[in-house]
C-alpha positions as CSV (number, residue, x, y, z in Angstrom):
1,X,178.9,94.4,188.6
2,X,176.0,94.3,191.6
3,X,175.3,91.0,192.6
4,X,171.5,90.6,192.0
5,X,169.3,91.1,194.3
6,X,167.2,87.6,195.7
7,X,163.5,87.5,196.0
8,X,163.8,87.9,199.7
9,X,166.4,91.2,199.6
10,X,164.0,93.0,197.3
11,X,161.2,92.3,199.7
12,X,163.0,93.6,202.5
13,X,164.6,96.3,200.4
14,X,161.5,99.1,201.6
15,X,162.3,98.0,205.1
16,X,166.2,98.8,204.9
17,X,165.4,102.2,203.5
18,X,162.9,103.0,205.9
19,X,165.5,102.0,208.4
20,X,168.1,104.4,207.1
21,X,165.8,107.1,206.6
22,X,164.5,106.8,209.8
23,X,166.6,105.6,212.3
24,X,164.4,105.9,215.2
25,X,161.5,103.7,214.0
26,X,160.9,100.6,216.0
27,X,159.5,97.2,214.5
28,X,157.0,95.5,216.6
29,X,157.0,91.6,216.3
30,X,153.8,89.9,215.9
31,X,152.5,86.0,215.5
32,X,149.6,84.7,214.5
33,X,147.6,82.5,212.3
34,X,144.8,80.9,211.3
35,X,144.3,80.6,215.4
36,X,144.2,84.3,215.4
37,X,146.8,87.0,216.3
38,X,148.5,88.3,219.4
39,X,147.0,91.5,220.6
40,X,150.5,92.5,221.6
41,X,153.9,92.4,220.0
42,X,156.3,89.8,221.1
43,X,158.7,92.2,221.0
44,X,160.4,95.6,219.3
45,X,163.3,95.7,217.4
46,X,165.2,98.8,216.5
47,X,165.7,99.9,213.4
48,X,169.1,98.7,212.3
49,X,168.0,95.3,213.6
50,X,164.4,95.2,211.2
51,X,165.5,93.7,208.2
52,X,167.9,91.5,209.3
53,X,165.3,89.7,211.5
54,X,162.9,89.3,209.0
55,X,165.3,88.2,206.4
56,X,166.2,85.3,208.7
57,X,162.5,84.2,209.3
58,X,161.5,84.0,205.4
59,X,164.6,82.1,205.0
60,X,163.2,79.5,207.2
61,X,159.9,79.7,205.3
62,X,158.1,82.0,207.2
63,X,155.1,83.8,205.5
64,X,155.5,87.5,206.9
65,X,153.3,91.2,206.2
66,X,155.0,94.7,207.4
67,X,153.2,97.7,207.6
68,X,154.7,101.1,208.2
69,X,152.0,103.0,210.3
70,X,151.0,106.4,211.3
71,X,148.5,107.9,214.1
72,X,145.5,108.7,212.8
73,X,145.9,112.0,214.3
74,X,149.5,112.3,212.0
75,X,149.0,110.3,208.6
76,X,151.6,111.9,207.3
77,X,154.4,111.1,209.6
78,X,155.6,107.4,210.2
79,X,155.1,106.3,214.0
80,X,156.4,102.2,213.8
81,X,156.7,99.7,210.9
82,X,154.3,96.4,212.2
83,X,156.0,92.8,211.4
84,X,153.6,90.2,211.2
85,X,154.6,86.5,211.2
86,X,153.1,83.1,210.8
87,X,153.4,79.4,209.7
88,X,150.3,78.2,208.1
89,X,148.0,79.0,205.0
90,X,146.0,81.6,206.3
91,X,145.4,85.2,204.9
92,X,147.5,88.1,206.3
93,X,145.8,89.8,208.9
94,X,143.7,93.0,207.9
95,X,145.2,96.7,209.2
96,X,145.3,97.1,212.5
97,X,142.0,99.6,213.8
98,X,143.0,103.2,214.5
99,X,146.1,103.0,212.0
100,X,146.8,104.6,208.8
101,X,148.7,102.3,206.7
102,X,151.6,104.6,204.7
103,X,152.9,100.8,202.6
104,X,152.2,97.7,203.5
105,X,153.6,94.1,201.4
106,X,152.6,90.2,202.0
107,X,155.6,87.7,201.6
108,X,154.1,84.2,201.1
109,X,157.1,82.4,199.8
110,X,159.6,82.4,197.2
């Protein structure tokens, strides 16, 4: 029998298939809070390496929000899945201006 799957695997369970499907996707890293949120990522991960960050983060009680996104000019086609990151109480931060967001989810704790 499967083991079954922990709150946190099924959470990160979209982001390992996007990975597979689409191996050349990048995750860009972002932090923020109720202080605001970098304008930048803090850095890009590849694909393979996606889920296994995350999974760490939430682990150590990390309140996190992915979004895979698309150009405007291509809705359809997936350009970079958006990790967001933070510590505090605050919301998730809305979409990102000038992005179509294909699936987004909220992790808030277990």
């Amino acid at each position: 029998m499967p083991k079954p799957e922990t709150p946190v695997e099924g959470f990160l369970a979209p982001l390992a298939r996007h990975a597979r499907k689409l191996p050349d996707l990048e995750g860009l890293v972002f932090w923020g809070g109720a202080g605001g949120w970098d304008a930048y990522p803090s850095e890009a991960l590849e694909a393979e390496e996606i889920a296994f960050y995350a999974e760490g983060l939430l682990l150590d009680g990390f309140r996190m929000q992915w979004s895979l996104l698309a150009t405007a000019d291509m809705p359809d086609r997936p350009d970079h899945l958006r990790l967001e990151f933070w510590q505090d109480d605050s919301p998730a931060p809305p979409p990102p201006n000038g992005w179509v967001v294909l699936e987004r989810a909220v992790w808030t704790g277990a």
